[in-house]
Every structure is written in structure tokens, then in C-alpha cells.
N, C-alpha and C positions, 0 to 999 in steps of 0.2 A: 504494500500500500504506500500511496507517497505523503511524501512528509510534507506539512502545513505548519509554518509557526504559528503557536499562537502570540498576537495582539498584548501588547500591554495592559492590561486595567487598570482605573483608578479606584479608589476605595473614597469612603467619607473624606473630606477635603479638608473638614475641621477636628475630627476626632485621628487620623493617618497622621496631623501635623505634629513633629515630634515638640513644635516649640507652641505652637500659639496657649494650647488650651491650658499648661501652667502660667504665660502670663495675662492670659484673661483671669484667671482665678487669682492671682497673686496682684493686678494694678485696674483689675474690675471686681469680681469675689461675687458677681453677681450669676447666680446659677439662671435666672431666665438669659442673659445672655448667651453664655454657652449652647442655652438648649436652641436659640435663634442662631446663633453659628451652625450648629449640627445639622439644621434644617437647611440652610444655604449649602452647607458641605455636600449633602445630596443633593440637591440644584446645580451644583456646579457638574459634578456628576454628568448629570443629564444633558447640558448644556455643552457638555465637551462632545459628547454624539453629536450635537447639533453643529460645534463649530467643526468637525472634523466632515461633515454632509456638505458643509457651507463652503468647503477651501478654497473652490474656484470661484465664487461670488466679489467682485471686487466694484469698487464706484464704478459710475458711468457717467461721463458730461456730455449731454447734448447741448449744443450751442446754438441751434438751430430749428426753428419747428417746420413743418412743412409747406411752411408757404414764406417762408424766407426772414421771419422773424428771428430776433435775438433773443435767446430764452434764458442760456445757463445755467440748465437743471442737472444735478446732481444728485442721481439714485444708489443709494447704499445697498449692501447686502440685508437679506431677510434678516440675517442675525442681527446687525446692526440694528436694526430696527426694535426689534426684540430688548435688545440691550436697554435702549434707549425708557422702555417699559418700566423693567427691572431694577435698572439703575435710582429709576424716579420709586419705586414701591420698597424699598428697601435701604432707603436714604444713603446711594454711597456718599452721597455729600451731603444731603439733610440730615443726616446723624451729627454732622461737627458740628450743626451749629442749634441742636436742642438742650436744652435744659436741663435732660433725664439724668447725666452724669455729669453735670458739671464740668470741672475741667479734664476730664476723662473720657467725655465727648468724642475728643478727636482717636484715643484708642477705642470707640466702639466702631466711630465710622471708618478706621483703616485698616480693621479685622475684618468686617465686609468687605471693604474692598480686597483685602488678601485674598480672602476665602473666593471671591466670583471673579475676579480681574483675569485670569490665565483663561477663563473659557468665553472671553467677551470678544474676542479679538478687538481689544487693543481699543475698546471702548474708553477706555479710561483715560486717553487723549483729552474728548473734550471735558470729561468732568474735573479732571486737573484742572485744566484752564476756566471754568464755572468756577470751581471752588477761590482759586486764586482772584479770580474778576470778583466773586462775593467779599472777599477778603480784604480786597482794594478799594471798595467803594465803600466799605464799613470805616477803614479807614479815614477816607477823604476828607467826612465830615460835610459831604455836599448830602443835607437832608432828603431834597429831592429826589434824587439821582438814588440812595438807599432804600428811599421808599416805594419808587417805582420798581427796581430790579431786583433787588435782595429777596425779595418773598419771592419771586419767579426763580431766580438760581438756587432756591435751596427749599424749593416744594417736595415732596410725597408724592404730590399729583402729574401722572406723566402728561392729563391735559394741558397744566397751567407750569410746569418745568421748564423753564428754557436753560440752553445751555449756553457758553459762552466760546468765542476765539480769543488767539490775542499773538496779535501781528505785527511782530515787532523784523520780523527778518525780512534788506531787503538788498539785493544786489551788491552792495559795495560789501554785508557781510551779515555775519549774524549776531554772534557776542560782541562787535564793537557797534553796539548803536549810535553813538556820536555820529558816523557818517550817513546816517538816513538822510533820505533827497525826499520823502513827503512831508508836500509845502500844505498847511492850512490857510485859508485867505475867507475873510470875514465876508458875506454880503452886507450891501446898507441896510439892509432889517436884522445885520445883529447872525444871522445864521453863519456855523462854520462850516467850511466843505473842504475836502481833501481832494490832494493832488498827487498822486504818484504809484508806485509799481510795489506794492509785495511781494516780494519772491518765493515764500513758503509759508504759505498758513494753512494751518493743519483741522481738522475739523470743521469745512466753510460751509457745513451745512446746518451750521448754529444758529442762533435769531441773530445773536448779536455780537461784539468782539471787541475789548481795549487795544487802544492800538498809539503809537507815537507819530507823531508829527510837528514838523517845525514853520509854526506859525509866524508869516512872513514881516522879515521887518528883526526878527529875532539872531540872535548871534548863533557863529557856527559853534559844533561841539555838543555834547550832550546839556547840557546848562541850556541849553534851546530849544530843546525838546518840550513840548507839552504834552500829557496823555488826554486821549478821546475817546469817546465812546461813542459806536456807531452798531444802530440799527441794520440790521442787512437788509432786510426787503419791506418795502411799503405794503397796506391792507390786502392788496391783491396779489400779496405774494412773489412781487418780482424784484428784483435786486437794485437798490436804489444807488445808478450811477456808477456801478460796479461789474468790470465786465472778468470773467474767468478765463483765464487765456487757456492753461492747459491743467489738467490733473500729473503730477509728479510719478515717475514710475521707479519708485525706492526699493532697496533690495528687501525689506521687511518694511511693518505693519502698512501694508499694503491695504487692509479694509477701511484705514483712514484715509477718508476724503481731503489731501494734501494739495493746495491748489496754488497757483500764480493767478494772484489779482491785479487789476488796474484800478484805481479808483481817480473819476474823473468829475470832480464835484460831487461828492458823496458826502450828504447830510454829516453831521458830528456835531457832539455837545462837546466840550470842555470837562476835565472830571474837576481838576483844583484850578494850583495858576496856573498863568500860560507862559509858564517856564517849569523847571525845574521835573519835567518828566519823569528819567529814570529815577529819582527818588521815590517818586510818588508809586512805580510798581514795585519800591523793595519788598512788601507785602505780598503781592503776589509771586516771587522768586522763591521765598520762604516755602508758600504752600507745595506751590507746582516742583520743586526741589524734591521738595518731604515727599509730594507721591511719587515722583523719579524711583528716591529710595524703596519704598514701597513697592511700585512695581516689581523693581528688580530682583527683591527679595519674594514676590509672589510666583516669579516667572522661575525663579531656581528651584522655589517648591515643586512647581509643575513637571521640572524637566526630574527632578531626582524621584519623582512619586512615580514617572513610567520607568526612569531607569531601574528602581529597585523593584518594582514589579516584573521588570524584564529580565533580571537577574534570576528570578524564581521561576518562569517559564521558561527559560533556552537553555539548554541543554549541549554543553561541547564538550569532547576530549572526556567523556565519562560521567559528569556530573555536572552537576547544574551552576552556576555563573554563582548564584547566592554561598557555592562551595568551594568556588576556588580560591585560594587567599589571595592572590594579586589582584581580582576583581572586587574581595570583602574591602583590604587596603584602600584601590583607587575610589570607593562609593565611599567610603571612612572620611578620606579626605576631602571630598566635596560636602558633604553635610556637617561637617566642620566647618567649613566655610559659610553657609547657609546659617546655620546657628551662628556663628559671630556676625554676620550680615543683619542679621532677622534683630538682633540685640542692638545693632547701633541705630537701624531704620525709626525703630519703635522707639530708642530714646529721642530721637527726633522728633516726633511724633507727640510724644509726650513736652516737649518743648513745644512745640506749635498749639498747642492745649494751654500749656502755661502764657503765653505770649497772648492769646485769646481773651485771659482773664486777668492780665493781669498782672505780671509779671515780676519777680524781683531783677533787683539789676544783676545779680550773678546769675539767673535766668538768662535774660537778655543777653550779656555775654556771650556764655556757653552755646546761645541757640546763634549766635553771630560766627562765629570760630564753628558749630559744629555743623551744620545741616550742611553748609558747600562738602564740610569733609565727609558726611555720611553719603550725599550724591557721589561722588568720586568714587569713594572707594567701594561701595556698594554697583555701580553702571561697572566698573571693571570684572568684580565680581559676577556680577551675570552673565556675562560674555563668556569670559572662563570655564564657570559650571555648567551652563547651556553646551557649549563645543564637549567638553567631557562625557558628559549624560547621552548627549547623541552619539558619541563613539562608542559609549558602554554598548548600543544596542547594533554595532555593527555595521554590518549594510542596509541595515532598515533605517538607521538613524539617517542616511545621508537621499533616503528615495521618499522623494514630494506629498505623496499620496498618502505614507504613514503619519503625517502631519509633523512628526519630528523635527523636520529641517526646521519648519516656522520658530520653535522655539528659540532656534539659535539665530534666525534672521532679525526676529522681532527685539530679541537680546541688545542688538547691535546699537541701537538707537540709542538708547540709557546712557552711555559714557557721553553721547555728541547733544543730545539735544537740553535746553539750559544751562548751556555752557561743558565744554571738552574737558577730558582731565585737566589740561593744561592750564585753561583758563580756570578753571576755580583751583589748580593749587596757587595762581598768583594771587586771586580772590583770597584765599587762605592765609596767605602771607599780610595780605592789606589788613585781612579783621583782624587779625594777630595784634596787629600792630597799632588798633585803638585800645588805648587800655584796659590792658589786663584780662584780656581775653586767653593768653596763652596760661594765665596763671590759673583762672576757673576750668580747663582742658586739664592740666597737670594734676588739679584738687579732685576731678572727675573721676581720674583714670585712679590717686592713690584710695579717695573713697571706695569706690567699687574692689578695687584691692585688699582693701584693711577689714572689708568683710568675709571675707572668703576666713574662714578657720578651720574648715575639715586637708587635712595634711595632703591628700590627694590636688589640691587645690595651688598649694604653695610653689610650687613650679609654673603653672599658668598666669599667678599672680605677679611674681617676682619678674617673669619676660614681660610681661606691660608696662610695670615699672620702668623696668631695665633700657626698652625700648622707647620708652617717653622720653626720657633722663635724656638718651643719647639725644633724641631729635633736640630737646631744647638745648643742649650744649652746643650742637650743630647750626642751630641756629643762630646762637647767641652770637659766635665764631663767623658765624656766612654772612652778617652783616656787614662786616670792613670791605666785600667788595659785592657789587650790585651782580654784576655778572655769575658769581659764584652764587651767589643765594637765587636766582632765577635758575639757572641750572639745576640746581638740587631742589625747586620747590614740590616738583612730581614726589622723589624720592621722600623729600621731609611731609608733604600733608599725606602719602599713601601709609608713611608708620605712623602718623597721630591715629589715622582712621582706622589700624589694624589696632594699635594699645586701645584704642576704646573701645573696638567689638571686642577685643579680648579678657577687658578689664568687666567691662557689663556682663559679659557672657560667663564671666568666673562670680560675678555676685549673685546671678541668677541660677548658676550652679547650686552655688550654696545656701539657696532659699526652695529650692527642690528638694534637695538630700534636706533641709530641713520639715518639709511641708509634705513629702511622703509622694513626691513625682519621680522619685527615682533616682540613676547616677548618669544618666544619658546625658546630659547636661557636661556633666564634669568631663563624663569622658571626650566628649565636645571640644571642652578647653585644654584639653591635653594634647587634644591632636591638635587643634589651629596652631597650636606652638610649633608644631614640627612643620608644618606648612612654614612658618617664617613671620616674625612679627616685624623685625627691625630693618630697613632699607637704606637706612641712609649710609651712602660712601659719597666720594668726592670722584666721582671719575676725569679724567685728565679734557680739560675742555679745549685745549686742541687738537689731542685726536677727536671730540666731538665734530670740531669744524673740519675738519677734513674727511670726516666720514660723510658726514650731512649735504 
């Protein structure tokens, strides 16, 4: 008879996950949560049959109706659609801003989103960007402007839900907004309208979208920027002034609707002044960061929950994959990684909660110095465990139809979008460098250390330490010349963000082996050590230039 592999399976999404459901009980304690996770955990279930039916479903732009009309319709896939339902019935972003748990809010809403994010394809574009545009106009202060949109981006109801864009990428580049070319230009009645080319906005199938623009008259540089807020389509549904040149064809999350716009007098309110723009979306960088992290850490779930299912079904060389030790090894090491990943996301998480309410200023701090570093090093981390996970499963991993390869396509995007490693370790370097940020990172990393007491513990502890210590001596040192500290900032913010998943991930050890969850945790911390905490060297920076 011939041989048929079996398929991967996934199991319950919430109760399979080795880390969520001790810190739901441990930074929630609320057992109706859990049991609403468990129920989502079988919906996601469901909903991976759906997206793996759905694979070849991708946007459509028609720009043209049949009688020679401009239309610039944009139809998504069924799932999308579906998503969009979901998303609104189960508050991925109406959770952060209810009441029910106070400032723990935001860990209830990005445990749903863990839990459902890997079977949405990549839904979770535009409610990043919703939540962050909620986030921003709570800020602003512009009463109006929160009372009109705020209840809409952060509804329950998928009728009255709108989601938001926010288009800031345009030709001259992406992280350096300073060079934007869209001009705002006032009418005599007082209205503003935009003038220029977007080059990638992501989700254009939203009502509405924060966007920058340099209101004319205004000086060059980011100091000239204003943010705006724009309406996409008038009562009748057609795009106000806004024309869609082409849909982007990206190596991954391809079921987002990723568009080049033109906008040629297109309506815009002003959100604050009309200057001082990128300030005014630091709020939104914060959110849309924190889900970055989030994702990445949902998408590594996803990839290691089929690879270790597919360890137990394939079968080579005598015995099953779950029994060979170099295959136990390599899966060892990825969920090591995942567990320190999943610890530093959620403390971010938990800062965006704190910041919500309130904040103290060593809050404030640590959530300055640490979100850029939890994006980093969490977007590298996915890339990584995704390409691993699909090689665990062979030649399935690398053929389109077992849906596999998506995981590591869709991966890809996390390190590059709101900023590259690169540009947020220099980011990293700058918050450092308002006071006393590196000093609240350093208290983080010995806190989360100085609880760890079970002896097992004392080796994971000590390399966080060990590894802090060095970066900030490295630091101290890479000051005297500009050159050498730009060089090494990759190196120096990739080991702050490794001592804090590893210092978190050893206090959360040790509140498991205290609270009767086990050693899985510990053992966790033992291996990320051997994976590598400390990075920082000085490599010779003119062989860098001559390689380069």
C-alpha cells in the first residue's frame, strides 16, 4: 500500500500554549478569562481549515467599471472578510480599551489576539493600525475628533467598527519621514486637502487612515510635518480624490490589501498643530510596535505547534522525529526562544496598559528604552523560528499548498515594517540617552533576577546579568566615538533584548515552580542560555567597509 503522510494538526491554541495560560492566571487570575481563551483556542482551530481553503484568495483592484468609469474597488478574500466579523465580536482591540480589567486591559486584548492572529491571515495589519489611530487621537486632546472616531475604532459591533490606515511611507523612504513630498494646502472655506503619492499603505480598505503631511508654507524636515486625518470614501462609497495606482505584490502577507495611492485634493482635518507631526504619532509607534511584538511571538506559536505535531506523525530512519534526539534538541531550542520572546512581548504589553493609565515615570522610561527593543528582537526572532519549524517538517515545509511556507513568508515582514532592526537599534540608542532610561533596563533585568531562588534558576539569572553588565560597559566605552557606537548598536540593543526575555522568562520560571505550573518554564531558561545571551564585540570596522 502507499505511503500518505499524515498532515500536521493543531490542538486547542490556548490550553497547547506552553506559556500563555500560566500568565493569564498569574497577571489576570481570572478563571472566566481563561475559559474565553479556550473557546477562541478552538476557533482558531477551525479557522486554520479555513485559512488553509482560503490560500489562493488574494485582493483584487478593479480600477475600472465597464463603461469606462474610475472605481478603485478592492475585494478581499472570504476570510478577510470573516476576520473583519471576528475581530469586531471579540474585541481584538475593544478589549484594550474596556474597563473590565483595568490596566490589565491590554493583557486581555493581546491574548486574543495571540490566540486568533496566526489563523486571520494577517488580519491584524489593520487593527494594529485602529488601535494605534485610537490611541493617537485619545491623545491629541482634539475633543471632537475622539468623539466622532474613538467609539467607531474600538466597537464590538462589526456594523459600526471601522478600522483605520496610517500612511506615512512615501517614495523618498519609509523610517525617514522628514522627506515626505505631501503638501496640505488650505481652501478659502478653511478645508484641508492633500497633495501627493503614498507608496505603501497597507490595509486601504479601511474607512479611514492618519497620515502626515507638510502643510504649505511650512519648513523642510520632520518639524513640518502635520498629522491628518482622512476619510477614504464619501456617503456613496467612493474614494474621495484618491486614486489606487496599483496593489503591491510582497513576498508575504499577501491577503493584505497593500496599495500605492495618489491623493489629489483629498479632504483632511488636522488632528493637533500644524506642525510638529511625528511627535504627535509617538503614541501610535508605541501600540503598532507592541502588536509587531505580539504578532511575532503568535506566529512562532503557530509555526512550532505544527512542527511539534509533525514530529509525532513522521516517521524516518526507524522512529518517529519526536524520538530522535537531534530533532528533540533542534525543537528545544526554538521554544526556548519563543518562551523568552512571549516574556519580553507581554512585558511590553503590560507597559502599554501602564502608559494607558497612567503611568509612573520609571514606567514611562522602561516603556521608552523597551518596546523599540522588544520589536527588534522579537521580528528577528520570528524569522528564525519560522525558517527552522519549516525545515523540521522537510519537504513539506518548503511546498505552497501545505500552507507552511506562509508562515515563514509572512514572518518576514516583522523585522522591516515600523522600523528595521537597524533603525530602532539607533532609536534604542536615542531613548537611552534621555535620562535614565538605561538605568530603569538595568533595575528590570536585576529585579526579574533577584527573584529567581530555586538553584536551577541561578545560571539563567546570572547570564542576564552578566550580559546587561557587558552591554552597558560597552556602551559607556562606545561613546568617545560616534562611529563605533552606530556600529555596534544592532549588537548592543539585540543583548539588552535577549537579558530581558531572559531575565523575565527566569522570574516567570520561578512563579510557576512556585504556583504548581511546572518546570517547563525553567527549563526554558536554561536553554535560551545556550542559544546565546551576550553579543556584543567590536568587530574591526574597516574590514566592515570593505566588505560592505
Amino acid at each position: 500500500m502507499a505511503f500518505f503522510q499524515e498532515p500536521p494538526r493543531l490542538g486547542n491554541q490556548f490550553d497547547d500554549d506552553p506559556m500563555l495560560p500560566a500568565w493569564i492566571a498569574r497577571h489576570l487570575g481570572n478563571p472566566d478569562v481563561a475559559d474565553e481563551l479556550r473557546v477562541l483556542g478552538d476557533l482558531t482551530v477551525e479557522y486554520y481549515g479555513k485559512q488553509l481553503a482560503d490560500r489562493e484568495n488574494e485582493p483584487v483592484l478593479t480600477q475600472w467599471d465597464p463603461w469606462g468609469n474610475r472605481i478603485d474597488r478592492i475585494d478581499v478574500s472570504p476570510l478577510w472578510r470573516e476576520a473583519q466579523i471576528l475581530a469586531a465580536k471579540y474585541g481584538m482591540v475593544a478589549a484594550g480599551y474596556e474597563r473590565t480589567h483595568g490596566a490589565a486591559a491590554r493583557t486581555h486584548q493581546f491574548a486574543i489576539v495571540h490566540v486568533l492572529n496566526p489563523s486571520l491571515d494577517v488580519y491584524s495589519c489593520p487593527l494594529a493600525m485602529t488601535d494605534g489611530a485610537a490611541r493617537t487621537l485619545l491623545g491629541s486632546g482634539n475633543q471632537e475628533l475622539i468623539d466622532r472616531y474613538v467609539p467607531r475604532l474600538t466597537s464590538r459591533d462589526a456594523g459600526f467598527m471601522w478600522t483605520s490606515g496610517q500612511w506615512m511611507t512615501e517614495r523618498t523612504g519609509g523610517s525617514d519621514v522628514s522627506q515626505s513630498e505631501t503638501v496640505a494646502r488650505q481652501d478659502a472655506d478653511g478645508q484641508w486637502r492633500l497633495y501627493g503619492t503614498k507608496w505603501f499603505t497597507s490595509a486601504t480598505t479601511s474607512e479611514m487612515a492618519l497620515t502626515l503631511a507638510r502643510p504649505e508654507g511650512n519648513p523642510d524636515g520632520s518639524r513640518g510635518l502635520a498629522l491628518f486625518l482622512v476619510e477614504l470614501r464619501d456617503a456613496s462609497g467612493r474614494l474621495r480624490n484618491i486614486a489606487v495606482n496599483r496593489l503591491k505584490d510582497k513576498l508575504g502577507t499577501r491577503k493584505v490589501p497593500t496599495a500605492e495611492l495618489t491623493l489629489d485634493g483629498t479632504p483632511a482635518t488636522l488632528v493637533g498643530a500644524p506642525s510638529e507631526g511625528v511627535r504627535a504619532i509617538t503614541p501610535m509607534l508605541s501600540v503598532t510596535r507592541t502588536w509587531n511584538s505580539i504578532c511575532a511571538v503568535s506566529g512562532m506559536r503557530r509555526a512550532l505547534a505544527l512542527a511539534g505535531d509533525f514530529a509525532h506523525r513522521r516517521k524516518a530512519f526507524g522512529a518517529l522525529l519526536s524520538e530522535k534526539p537531534l530533532h528533540v534538541d533542534t525543537l528545544a531550542s526554538l521554544e526556548a526562544e519563543y518562551a523568552g520572546a512571549f516574556c519580553l512581548a507581554f512585558k511590553a504589553v503590560q507597559l502599554l496598559g501602564a502608559l494607558d493609565h497612567g503611568a509612573s515615570d520609571a514606567d514611562e522610561r522602561l516603556a521608552r528604552a523597551l518596546v523599540p527593543i522588544a520589536k527588534l528582537t522579537t521580528g528577528k526572532q520570528a524569522v528564525a523560528v519560522a525558517s527552522e519549524a519549516i525545515e523540521s517538517c522537510g519537504g513539506a515545509g518548503y511546498v505552497e499548498d501545505t500552507g507552511l511556507p506562509r508562515i515563514l513568508a509572512d514572518a518576514q515582514v516583522l523585522p522591516i515594517w515600523e522600523g528595521t532592526t537597524n533603525v530602532l537599534s539607533l532609536d534604542t540608542l536615542r531613548a537611552l540617552g534621555k535620562g535614565g532610561a538605561l538605568e530603569v533596563v538595568l533595575a528590570e533585568v536585576e529585579g526579574n533576577c533577584a527573584a529567581a531562588r530555586d538553584p536551577g534558576l541561578a545560571k539563567p539569572a546570572e547570564a542576564a546579568r552578566s550580559a546587561v553588565k557587558h552591554a552597558v560597559a560597552w556602551v559607556t566605552e562606545a561613546m568617545a566615538s560616534s562611529e563605533r557606537l552606530e556600529a555596534g548598536a544592532r549588537r548592543f540593543a539585540m543583548t539588552l533584548g535577549r537579558s530581558l526575555e531572559l531575565a523575565l522568562l527566569t522570574n516567570h520560571a520561578q512563579w510557576c515552580l512556585d504556583n504548581g505550573f511546572g518546570g517547563r518554564a525553567a527549563a526554558a531558561a536554561r536553554r535560551f542560555v545556550h542559544n546565546g545571551v551576550d553579543q556584543i564585540s567590536d568587530a574591526a570596522y574597516d574590514d566592515a567597509k570593505q566588505l560592505a
